[in-house]
CHARMM internal coordinates of N, CA and C (Angstrom, degrees):
IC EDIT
DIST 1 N 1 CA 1.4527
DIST 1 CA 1 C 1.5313
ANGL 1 N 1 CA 1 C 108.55
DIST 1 C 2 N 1.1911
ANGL 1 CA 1 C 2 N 127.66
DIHE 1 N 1 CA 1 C 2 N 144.74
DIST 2 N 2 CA 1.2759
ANGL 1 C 2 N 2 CA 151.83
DIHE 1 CA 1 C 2 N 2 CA -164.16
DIST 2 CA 2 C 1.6642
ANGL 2 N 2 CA 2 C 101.63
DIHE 1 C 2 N 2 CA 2 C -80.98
DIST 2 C 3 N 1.4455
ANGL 2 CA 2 C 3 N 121.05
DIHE 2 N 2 CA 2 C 3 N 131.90
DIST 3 N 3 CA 1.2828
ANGL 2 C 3 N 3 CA 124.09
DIHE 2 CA 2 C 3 N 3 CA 169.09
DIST 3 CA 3 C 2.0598
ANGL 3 N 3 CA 3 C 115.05
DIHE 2 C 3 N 3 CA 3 C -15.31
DIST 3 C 4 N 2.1897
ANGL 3 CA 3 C 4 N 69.39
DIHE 3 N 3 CA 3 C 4 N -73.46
DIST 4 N 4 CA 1.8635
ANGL 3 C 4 N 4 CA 89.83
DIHE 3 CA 3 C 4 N 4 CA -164.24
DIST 4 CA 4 C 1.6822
ANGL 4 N 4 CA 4 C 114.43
DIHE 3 C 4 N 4 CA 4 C -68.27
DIST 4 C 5 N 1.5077
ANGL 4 CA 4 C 5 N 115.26
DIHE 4 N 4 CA 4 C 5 N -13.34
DIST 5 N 5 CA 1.8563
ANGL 4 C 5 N 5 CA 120.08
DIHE 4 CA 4 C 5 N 5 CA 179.40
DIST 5 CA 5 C 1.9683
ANGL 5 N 5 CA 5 C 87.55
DIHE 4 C 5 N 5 CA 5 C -69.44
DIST 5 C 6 N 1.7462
ANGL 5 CA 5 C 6 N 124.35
DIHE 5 N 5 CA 5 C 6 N -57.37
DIST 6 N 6 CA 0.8224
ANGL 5 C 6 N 6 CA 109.40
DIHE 5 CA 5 C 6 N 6 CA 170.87
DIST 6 CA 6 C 1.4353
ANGL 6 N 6 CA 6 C 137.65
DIHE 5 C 6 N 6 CA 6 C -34.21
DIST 6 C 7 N 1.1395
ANGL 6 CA 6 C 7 N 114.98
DIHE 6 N 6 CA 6 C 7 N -54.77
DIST 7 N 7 CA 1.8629
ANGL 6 C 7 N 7 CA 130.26
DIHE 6 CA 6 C 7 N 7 CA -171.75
DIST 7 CA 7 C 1.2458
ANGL 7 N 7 CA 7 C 107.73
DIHE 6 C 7 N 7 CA 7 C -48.33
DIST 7 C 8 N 1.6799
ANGL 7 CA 7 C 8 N 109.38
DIHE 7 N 7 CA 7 C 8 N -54.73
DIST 8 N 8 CA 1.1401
ANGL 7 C 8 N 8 CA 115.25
DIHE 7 CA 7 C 8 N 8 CA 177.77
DIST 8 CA 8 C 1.4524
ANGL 8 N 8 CA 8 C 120.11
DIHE 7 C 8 N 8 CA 8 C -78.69
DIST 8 C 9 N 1.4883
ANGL 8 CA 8 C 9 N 153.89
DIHE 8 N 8 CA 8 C 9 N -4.88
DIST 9 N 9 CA 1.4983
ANGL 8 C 9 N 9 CA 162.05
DIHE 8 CA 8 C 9 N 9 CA 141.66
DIST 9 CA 9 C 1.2529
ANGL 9 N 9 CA 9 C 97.20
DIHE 8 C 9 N 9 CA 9 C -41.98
DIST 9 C 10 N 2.0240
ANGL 9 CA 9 C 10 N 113.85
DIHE 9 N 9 CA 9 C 10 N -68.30
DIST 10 N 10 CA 1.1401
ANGL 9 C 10 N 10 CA 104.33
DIHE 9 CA 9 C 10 N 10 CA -178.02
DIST 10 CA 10 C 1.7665
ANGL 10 N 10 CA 10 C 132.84
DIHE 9 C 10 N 10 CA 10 C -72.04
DIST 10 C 11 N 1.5103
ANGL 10 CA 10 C 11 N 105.16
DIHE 10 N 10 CA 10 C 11 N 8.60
DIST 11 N 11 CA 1.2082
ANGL 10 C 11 N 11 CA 119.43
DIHE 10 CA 10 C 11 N 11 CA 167.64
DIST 11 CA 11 C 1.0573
ANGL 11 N 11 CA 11 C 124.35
DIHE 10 C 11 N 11 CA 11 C -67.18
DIST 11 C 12 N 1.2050
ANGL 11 CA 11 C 12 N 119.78
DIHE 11 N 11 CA 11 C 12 N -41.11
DIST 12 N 12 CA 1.4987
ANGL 11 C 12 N 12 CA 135.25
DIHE 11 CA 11 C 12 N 12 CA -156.93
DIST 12 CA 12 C 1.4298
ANGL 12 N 12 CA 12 C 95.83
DIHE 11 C 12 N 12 CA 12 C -101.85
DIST 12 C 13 N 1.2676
ANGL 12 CA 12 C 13 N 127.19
DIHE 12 N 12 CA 12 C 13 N -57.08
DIST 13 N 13 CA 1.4670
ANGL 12 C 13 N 13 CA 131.97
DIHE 12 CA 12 C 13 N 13 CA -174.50
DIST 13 CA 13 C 1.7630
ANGL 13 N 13 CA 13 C 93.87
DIHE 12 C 13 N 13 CA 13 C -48.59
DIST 13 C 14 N 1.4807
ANGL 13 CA 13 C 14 N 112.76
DIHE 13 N 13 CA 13 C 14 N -48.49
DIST 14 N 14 CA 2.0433
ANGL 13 C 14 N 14 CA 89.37
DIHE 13 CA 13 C 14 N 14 CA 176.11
DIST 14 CA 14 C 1.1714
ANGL 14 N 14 CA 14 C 123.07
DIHE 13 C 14 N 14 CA 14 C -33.44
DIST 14 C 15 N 1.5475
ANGL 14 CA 14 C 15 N 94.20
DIHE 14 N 14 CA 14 C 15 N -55.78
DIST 15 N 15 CA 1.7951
ANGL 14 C 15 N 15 CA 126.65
DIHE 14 CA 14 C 15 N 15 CA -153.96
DIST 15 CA 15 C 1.7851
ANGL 15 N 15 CA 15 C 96.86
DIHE 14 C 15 N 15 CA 15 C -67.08
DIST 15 C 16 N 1.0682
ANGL 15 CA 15 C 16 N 104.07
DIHE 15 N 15 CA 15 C 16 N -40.51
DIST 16 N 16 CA 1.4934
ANGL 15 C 16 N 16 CA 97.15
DIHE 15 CA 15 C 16 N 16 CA 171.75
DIST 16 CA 16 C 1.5670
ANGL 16 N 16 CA 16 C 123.74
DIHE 15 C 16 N 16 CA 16 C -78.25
DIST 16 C 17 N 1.3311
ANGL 16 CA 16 C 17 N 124.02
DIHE 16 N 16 CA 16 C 17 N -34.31
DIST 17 N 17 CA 1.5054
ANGL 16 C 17 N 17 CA 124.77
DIHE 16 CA 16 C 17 N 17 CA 168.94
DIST 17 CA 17 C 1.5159
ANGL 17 N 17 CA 17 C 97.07
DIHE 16 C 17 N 17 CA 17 C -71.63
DIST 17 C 18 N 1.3749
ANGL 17 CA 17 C 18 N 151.52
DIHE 17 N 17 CA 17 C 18 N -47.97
DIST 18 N 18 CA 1.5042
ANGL 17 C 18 N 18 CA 139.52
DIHE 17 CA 17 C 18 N 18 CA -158.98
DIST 18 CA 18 C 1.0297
ANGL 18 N 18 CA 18 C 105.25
DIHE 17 C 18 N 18 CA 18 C -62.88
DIST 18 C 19 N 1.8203
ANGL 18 CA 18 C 19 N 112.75
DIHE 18 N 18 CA 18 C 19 N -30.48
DIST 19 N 19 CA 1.5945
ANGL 18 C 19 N 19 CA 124.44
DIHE 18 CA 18 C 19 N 19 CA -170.66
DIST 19 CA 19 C 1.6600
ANGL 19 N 19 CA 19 C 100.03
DIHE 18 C 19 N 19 CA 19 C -93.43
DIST 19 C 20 N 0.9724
ANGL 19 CA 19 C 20 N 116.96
DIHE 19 N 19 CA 19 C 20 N 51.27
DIST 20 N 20 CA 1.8783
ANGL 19 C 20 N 20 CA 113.73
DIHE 19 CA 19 C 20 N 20 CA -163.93
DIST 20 CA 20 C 1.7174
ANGL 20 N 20 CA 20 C 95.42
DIHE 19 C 20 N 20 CA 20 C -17.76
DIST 20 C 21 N 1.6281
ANGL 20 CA 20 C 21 N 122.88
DIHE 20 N 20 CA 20 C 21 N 83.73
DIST 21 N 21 CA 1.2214
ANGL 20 C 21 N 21 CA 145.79
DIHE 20 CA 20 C 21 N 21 CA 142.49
DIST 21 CA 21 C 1.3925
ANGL 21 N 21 CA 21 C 116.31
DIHE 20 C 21 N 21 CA 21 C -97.15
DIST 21 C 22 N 1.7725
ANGL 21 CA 21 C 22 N 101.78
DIHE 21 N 21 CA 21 C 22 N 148.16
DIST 22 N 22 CA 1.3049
ANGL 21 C 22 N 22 CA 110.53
DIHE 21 CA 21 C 22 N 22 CA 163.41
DIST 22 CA 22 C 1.4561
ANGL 22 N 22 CA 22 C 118.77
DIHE 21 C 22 N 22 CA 22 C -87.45
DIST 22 C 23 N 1.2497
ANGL 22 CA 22 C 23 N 100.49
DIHE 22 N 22 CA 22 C 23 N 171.78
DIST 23 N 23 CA 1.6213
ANGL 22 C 23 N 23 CA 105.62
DIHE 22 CA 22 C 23 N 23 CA 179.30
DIST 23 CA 23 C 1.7178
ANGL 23 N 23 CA 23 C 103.19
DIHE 22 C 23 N 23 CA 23 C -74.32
DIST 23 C 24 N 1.5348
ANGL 23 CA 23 C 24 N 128.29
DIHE 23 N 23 CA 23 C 24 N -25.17
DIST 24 N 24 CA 1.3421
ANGL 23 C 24 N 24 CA 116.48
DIHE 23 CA 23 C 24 N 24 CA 157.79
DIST 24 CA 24 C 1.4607
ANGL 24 N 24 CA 24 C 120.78
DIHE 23 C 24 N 24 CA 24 C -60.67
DIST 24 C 25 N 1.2171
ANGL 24 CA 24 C 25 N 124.45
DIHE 24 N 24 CA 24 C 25 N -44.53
DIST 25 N 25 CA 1.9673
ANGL 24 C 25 N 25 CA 125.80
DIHE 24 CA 24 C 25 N 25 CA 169.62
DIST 25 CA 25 C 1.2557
ANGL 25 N 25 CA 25 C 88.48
DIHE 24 C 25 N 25 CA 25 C -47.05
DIST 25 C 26 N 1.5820
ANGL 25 CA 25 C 26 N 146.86
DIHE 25 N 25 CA 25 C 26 N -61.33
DIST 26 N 26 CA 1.1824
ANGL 25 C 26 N 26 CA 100.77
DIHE 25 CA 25 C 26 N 26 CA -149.83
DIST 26 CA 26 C 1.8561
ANGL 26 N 26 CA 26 C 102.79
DIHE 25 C 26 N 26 CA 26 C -99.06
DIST 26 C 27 N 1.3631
ANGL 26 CA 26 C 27 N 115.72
DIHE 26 N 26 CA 26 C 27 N -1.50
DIST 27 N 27 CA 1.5232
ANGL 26 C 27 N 27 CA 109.06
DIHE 26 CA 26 C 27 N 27 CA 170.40
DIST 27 CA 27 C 1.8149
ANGL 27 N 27 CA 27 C 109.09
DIHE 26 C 27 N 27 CA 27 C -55.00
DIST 27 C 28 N 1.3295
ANGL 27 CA 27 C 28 N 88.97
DIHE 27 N 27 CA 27 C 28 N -31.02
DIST 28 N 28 CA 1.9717
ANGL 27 C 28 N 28 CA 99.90
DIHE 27 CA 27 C 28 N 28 CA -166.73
DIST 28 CA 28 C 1.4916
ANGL 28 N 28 CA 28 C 105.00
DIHE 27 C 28 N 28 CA 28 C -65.17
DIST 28 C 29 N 1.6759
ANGL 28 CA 28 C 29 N 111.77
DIHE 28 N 28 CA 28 C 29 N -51.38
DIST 29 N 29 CA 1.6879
ANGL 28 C 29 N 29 CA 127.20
DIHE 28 CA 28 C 29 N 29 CA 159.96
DIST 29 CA 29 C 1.6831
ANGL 29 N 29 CA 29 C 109.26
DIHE 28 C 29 N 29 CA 29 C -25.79
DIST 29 C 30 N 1.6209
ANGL 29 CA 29 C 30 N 110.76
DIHE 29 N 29 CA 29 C 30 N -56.68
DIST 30 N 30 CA 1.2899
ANGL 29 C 30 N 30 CA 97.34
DIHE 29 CA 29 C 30 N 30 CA -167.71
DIST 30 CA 30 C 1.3841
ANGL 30 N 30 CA 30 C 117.55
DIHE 29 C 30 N 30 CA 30 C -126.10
DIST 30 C 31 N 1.3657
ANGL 30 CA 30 C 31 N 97.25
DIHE 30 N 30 CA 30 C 31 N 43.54
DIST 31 N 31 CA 1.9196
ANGL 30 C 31 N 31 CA 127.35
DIHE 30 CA 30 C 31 N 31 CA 174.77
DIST 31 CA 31 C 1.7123
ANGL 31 N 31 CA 31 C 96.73
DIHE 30 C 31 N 31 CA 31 C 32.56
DIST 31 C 32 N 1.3905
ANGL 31 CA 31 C 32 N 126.06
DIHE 31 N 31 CA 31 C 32 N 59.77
DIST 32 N 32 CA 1.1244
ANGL 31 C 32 N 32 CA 128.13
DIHE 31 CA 31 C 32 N 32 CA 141.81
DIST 32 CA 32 C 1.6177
ANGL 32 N 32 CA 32 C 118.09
DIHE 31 C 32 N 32 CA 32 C -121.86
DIST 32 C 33 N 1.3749
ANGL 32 CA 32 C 33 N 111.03
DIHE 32 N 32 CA 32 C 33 N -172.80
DIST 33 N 33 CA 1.2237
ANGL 32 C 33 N 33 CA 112.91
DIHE 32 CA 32 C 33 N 33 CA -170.58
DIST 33 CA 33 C 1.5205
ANGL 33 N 33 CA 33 C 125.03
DIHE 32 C 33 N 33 CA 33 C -85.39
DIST 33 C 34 N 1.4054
ANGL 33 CA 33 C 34 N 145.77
DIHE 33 N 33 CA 33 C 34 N 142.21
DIST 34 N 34 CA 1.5046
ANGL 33 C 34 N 34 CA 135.79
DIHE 33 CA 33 C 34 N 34 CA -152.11
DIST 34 CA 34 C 1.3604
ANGL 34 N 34 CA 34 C 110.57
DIHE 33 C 34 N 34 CA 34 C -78.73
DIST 34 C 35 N 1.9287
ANGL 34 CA 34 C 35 N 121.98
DIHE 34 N 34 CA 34 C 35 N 15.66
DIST 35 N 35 CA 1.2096
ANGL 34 C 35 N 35 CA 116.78
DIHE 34 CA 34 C 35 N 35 CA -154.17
DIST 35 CA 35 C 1.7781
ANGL 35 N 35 CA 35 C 72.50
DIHE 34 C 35 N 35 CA 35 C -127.74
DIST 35 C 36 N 1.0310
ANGL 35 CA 35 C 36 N 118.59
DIHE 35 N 35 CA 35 C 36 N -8.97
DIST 36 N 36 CA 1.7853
ANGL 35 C 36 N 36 CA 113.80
DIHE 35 CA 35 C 36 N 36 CA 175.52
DIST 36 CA 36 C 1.6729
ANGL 36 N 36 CA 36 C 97.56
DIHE 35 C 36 N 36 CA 36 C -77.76
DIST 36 C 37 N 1.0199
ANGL 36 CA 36 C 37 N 134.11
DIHE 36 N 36 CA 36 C 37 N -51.58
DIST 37 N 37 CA 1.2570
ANGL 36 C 37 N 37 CA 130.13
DIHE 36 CA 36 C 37 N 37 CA -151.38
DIST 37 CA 37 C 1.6628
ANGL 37 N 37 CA 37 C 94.40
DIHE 36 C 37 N 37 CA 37 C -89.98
DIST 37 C 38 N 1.4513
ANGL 37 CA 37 C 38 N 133.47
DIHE 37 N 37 CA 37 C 38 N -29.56
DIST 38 N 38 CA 1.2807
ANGL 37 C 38 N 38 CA 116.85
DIHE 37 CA 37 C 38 N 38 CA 167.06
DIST 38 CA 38 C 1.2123
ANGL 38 N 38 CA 38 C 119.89
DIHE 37 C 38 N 38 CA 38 C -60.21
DIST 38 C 39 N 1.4201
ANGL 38 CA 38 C 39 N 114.10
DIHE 38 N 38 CA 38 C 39 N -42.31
DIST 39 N 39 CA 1.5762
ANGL 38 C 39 N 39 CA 120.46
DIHE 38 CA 38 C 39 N 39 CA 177.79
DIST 39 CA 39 C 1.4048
ANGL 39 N 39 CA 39 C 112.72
DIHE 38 C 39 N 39 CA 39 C -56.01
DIST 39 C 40 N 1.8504
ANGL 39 CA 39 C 40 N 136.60
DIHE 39 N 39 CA 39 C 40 N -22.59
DIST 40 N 40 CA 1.1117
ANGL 39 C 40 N 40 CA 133.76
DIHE 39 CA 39 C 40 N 40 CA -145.64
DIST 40 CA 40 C 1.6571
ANGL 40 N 40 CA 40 C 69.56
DIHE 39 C 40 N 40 CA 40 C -109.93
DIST 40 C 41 N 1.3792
ANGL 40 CA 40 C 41 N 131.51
DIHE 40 N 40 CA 40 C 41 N -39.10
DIST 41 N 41 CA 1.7988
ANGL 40 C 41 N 41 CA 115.98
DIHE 40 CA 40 C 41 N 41 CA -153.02
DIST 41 CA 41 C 1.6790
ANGL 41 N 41 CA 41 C 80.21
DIHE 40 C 41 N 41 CA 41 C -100.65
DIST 41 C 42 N 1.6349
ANGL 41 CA 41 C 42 N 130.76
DIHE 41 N 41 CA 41 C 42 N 49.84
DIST 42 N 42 CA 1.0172
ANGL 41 C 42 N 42 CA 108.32
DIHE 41 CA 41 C 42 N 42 CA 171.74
DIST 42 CA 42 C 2.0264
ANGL 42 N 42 CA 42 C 87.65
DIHE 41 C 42 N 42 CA 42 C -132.40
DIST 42 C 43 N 1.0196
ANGL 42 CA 42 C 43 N 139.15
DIHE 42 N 42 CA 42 C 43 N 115.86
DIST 43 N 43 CA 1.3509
ANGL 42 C 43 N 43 CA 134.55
DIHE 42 CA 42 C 43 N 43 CA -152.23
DIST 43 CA 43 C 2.0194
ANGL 43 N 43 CA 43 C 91.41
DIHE 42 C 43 N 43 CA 43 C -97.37
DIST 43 C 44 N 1.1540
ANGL 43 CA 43 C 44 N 107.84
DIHE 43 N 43 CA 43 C 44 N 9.78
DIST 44 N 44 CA 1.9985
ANGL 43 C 44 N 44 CA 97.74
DIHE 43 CA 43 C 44 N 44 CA 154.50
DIST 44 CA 44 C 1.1319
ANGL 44 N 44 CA 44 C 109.28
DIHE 43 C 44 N 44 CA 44 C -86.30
DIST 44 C 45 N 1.2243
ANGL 44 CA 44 C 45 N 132.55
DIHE 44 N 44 CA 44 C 45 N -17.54
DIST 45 N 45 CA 1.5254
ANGL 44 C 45 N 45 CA 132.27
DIHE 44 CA 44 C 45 N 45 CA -139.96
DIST 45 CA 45 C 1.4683
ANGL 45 N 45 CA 45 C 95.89
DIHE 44 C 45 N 45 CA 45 C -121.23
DIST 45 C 46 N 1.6050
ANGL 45 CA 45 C 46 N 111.64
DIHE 45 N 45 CA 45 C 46 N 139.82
DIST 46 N 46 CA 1.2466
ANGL 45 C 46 N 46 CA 114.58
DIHE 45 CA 45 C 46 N 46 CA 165.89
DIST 46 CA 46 C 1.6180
ANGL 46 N 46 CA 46 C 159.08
DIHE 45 C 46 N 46 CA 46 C -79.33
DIST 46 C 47 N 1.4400
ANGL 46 CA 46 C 47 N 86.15
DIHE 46 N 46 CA 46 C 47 N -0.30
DIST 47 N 47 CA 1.5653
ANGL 46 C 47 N 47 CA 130.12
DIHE 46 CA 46 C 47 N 47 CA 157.95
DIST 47 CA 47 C 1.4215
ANGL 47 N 47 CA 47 C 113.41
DIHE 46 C 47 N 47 CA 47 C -27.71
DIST 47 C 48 N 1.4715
ANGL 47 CA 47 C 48 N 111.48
DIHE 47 N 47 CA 47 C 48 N 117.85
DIST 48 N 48 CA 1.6623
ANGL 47 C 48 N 48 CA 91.72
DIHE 47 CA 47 C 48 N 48 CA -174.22
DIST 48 CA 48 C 2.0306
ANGL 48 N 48 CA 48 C 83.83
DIHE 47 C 48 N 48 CA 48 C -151.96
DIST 48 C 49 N 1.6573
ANGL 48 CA 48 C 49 N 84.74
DIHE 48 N 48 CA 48 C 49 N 163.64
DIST 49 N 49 CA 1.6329
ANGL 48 C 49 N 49 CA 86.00
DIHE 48 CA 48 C 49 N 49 CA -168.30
DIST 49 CA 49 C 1.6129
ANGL 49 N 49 CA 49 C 91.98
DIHE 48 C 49 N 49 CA 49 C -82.57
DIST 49 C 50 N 1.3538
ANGL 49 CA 49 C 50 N 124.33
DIHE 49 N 49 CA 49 C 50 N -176.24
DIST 50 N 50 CA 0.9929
ANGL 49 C 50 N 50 CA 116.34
DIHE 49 CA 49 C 50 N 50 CA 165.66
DIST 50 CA 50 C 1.7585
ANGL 50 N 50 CA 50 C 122.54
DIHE 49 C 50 N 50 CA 50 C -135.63
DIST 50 C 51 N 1.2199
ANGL 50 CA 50 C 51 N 158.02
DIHE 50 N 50 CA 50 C 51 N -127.83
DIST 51 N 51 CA 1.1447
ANGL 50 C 51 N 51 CA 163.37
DIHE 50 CA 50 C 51 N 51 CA 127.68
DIST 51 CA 51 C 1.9974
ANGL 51 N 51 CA 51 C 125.02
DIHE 50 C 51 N 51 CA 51 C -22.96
DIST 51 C 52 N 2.0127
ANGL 51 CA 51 C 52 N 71.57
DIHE 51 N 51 CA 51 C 52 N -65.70
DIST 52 N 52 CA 1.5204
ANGL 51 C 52 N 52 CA 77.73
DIHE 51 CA 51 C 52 N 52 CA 177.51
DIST 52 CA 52 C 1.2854
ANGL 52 N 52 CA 52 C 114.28
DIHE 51 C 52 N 52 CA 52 C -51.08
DIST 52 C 53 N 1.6188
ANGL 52 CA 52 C 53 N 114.79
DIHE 52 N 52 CA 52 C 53 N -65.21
DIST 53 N 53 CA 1.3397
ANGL 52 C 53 N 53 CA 147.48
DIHE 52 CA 52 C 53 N 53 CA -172.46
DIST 53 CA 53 C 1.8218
ANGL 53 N 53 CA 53 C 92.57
DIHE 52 C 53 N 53 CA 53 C -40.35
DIST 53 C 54 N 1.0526
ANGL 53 CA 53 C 54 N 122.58
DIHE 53 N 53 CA 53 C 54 N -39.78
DIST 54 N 54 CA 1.7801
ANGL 53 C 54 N 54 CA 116.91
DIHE 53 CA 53 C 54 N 54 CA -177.55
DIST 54 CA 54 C 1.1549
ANGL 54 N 54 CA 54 C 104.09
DIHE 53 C 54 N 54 CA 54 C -66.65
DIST 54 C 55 N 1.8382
ANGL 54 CA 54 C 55 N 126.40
DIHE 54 N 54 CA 54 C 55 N -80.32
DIST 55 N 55 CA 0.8645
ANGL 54 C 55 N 55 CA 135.86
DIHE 54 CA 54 C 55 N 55 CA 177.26
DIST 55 CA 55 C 1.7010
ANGL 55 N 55 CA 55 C 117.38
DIHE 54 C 55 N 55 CA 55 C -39.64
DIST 55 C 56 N 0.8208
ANGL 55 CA 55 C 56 N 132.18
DIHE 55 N 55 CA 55 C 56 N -55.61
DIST 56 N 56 CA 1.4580
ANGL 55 C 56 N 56 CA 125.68
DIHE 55 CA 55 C 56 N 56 CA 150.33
DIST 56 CA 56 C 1.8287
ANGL 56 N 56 CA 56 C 126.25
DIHE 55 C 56 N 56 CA 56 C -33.46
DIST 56 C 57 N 1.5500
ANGL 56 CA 56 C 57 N 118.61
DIHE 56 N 56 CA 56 C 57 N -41.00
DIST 57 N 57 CA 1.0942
ANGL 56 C 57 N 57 CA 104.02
DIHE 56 CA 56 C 57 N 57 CA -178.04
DIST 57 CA 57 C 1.8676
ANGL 57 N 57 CA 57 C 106.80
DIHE 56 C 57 N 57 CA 57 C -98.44
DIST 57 C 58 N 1.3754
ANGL 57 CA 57 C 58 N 118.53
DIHE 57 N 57 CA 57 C 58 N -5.82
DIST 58 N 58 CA 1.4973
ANGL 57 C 58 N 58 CA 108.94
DIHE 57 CA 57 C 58 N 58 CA 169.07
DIST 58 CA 58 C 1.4460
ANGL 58 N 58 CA 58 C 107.64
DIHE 57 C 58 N 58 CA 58 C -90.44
DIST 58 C 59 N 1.3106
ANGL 58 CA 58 C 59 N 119.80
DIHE 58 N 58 CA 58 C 59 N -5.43
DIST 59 N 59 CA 1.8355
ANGL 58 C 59 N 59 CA 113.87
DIHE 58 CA 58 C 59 N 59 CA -178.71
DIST 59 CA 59 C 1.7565
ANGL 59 N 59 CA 59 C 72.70
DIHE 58 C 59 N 59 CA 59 C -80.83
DIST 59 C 60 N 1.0398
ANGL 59 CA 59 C 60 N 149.37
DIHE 59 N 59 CA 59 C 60 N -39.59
DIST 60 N 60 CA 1.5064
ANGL 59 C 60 N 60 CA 126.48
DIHE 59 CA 59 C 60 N 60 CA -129.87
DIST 60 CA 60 C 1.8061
ANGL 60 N 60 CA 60 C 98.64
DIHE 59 C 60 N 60 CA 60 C -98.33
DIST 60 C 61 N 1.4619
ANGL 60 CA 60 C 61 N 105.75
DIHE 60 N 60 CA 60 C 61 N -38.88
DIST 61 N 61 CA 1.4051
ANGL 60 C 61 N 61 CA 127.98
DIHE 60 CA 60 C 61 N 61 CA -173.79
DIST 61 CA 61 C 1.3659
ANGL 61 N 61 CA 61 C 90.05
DIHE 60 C 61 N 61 CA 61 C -84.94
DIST 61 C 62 N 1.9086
ANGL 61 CA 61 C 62 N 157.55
DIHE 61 N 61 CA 61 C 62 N -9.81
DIST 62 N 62 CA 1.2430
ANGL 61 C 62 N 62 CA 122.86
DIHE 61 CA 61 C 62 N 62 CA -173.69
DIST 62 CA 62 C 1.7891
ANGL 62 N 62 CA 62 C 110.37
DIHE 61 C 62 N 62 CA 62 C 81.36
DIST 62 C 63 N 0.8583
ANGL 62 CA 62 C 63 N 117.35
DIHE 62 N 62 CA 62 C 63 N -10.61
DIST 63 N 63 CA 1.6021
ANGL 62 C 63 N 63 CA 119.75
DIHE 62 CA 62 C 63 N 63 CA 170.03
DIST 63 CA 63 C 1.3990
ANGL 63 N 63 CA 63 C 113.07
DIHE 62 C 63 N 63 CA 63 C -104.31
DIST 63 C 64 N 1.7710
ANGL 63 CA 63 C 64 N 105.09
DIHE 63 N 63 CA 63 C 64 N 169.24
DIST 64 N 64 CA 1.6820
ANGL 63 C 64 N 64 CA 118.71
DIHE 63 CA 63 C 64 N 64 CA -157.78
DIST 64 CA 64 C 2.0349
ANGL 64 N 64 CA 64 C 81.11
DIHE 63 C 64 N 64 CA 64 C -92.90
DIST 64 C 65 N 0.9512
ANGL 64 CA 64 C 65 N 110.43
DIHE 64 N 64 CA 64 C 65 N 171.05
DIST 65 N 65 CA 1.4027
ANGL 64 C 65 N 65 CA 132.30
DIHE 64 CA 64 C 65 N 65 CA 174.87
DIST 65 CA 65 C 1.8799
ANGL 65 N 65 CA 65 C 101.11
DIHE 64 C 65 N 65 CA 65 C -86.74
DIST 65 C 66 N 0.9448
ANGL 65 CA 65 C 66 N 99.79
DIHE 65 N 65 CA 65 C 66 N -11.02
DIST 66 N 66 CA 2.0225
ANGL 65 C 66 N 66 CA 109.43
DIHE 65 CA 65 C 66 N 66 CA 170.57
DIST 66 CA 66 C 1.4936
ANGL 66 N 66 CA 66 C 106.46
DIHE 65 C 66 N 66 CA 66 C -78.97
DIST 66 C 67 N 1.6534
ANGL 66 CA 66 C 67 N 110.95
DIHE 66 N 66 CA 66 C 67 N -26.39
DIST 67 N 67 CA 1.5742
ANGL 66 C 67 N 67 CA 90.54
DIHE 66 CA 66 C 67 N 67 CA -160.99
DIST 67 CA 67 C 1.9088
ANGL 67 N 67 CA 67 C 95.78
DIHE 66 C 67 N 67 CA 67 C -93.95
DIST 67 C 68 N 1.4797
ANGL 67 CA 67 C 68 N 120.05
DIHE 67 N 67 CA 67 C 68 N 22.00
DIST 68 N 68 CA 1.5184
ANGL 67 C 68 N 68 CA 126.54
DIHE 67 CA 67 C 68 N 68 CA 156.91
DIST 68 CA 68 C 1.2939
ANGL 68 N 68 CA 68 C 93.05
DIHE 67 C 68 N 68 CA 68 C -64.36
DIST 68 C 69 N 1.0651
ANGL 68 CA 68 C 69 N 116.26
DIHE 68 N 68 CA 68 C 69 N -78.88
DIST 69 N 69 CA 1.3974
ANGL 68 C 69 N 69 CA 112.70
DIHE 68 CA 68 C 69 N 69 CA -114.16
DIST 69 CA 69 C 2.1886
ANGL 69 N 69 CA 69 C 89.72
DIHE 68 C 69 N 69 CA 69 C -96.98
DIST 69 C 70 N 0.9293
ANGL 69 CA 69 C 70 N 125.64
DIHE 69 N 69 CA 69 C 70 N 171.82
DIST 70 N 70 CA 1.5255
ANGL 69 C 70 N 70 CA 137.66
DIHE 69 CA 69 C 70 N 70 CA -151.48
DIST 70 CA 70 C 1.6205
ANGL 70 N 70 CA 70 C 101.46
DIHE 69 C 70 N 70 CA 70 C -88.59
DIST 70 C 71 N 1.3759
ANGL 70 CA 70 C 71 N 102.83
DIHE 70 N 70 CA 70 C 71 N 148.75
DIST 71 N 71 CA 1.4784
ANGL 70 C 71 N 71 CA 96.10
DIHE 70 CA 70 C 71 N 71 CA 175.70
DIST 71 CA 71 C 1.3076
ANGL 71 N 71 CA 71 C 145.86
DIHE 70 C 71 N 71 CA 71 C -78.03
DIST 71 C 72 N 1.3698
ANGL 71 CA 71 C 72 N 93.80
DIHE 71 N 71 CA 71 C 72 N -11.73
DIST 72 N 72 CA 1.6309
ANGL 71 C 72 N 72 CA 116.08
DIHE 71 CA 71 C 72 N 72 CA 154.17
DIST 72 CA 72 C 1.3466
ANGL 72 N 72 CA 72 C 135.85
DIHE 71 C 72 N 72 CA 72 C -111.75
DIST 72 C 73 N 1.5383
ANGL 72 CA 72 C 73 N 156.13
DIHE 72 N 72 CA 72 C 73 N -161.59
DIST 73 N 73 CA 1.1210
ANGL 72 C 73 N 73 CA 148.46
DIHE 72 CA 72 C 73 N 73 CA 141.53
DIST 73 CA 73 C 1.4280
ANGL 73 N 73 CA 73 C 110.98
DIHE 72 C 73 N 73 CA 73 C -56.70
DIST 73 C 74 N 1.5268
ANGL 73 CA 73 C 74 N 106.12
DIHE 73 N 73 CA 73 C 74 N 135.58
DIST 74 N 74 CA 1.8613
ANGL 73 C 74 N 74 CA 104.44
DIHE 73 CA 73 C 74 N 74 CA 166.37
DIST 74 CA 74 C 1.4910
ANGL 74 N 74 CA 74 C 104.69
DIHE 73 C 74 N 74 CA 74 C -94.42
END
COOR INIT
IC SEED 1 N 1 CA 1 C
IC BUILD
């Protein structure tokens, strides 16, 4: 797995514990199934969020799709 696919997994996994959410709230966020988002917060697995999946969860959270991804190059 890639630095920056990481940054952003572990992005969201904050955003979801700060928000005491489950990994189903946010499967429901991005109308997939609650066994996609374990596989993505599971770092064997090749499961990775993607574009859509961003833009979808900062329209939902009130944030830009910039505040995924890191402030510099990894």
């Amino acid at each position: 797995m890639e630095k920056i696919e990481q940054h952003v997994i572990d992005f969201v996994r904050s955003l979801r514990k700060d928000r005491n959410l489950r990994q189903e709230d946010i499967a429901y966020i991005l109308d997939v199934k609650a066994s996609f988002i374990g596989n993505v917060e599971t770092s064997s697995h090749p499961a990775k969020y993607n574009l859509k999946h961003i833009n979808k969860l900062a329209d939902h959270f009130g944030l830009s799709p910039k505040d995924f991804l890191p402030e510099n190059p990894l």
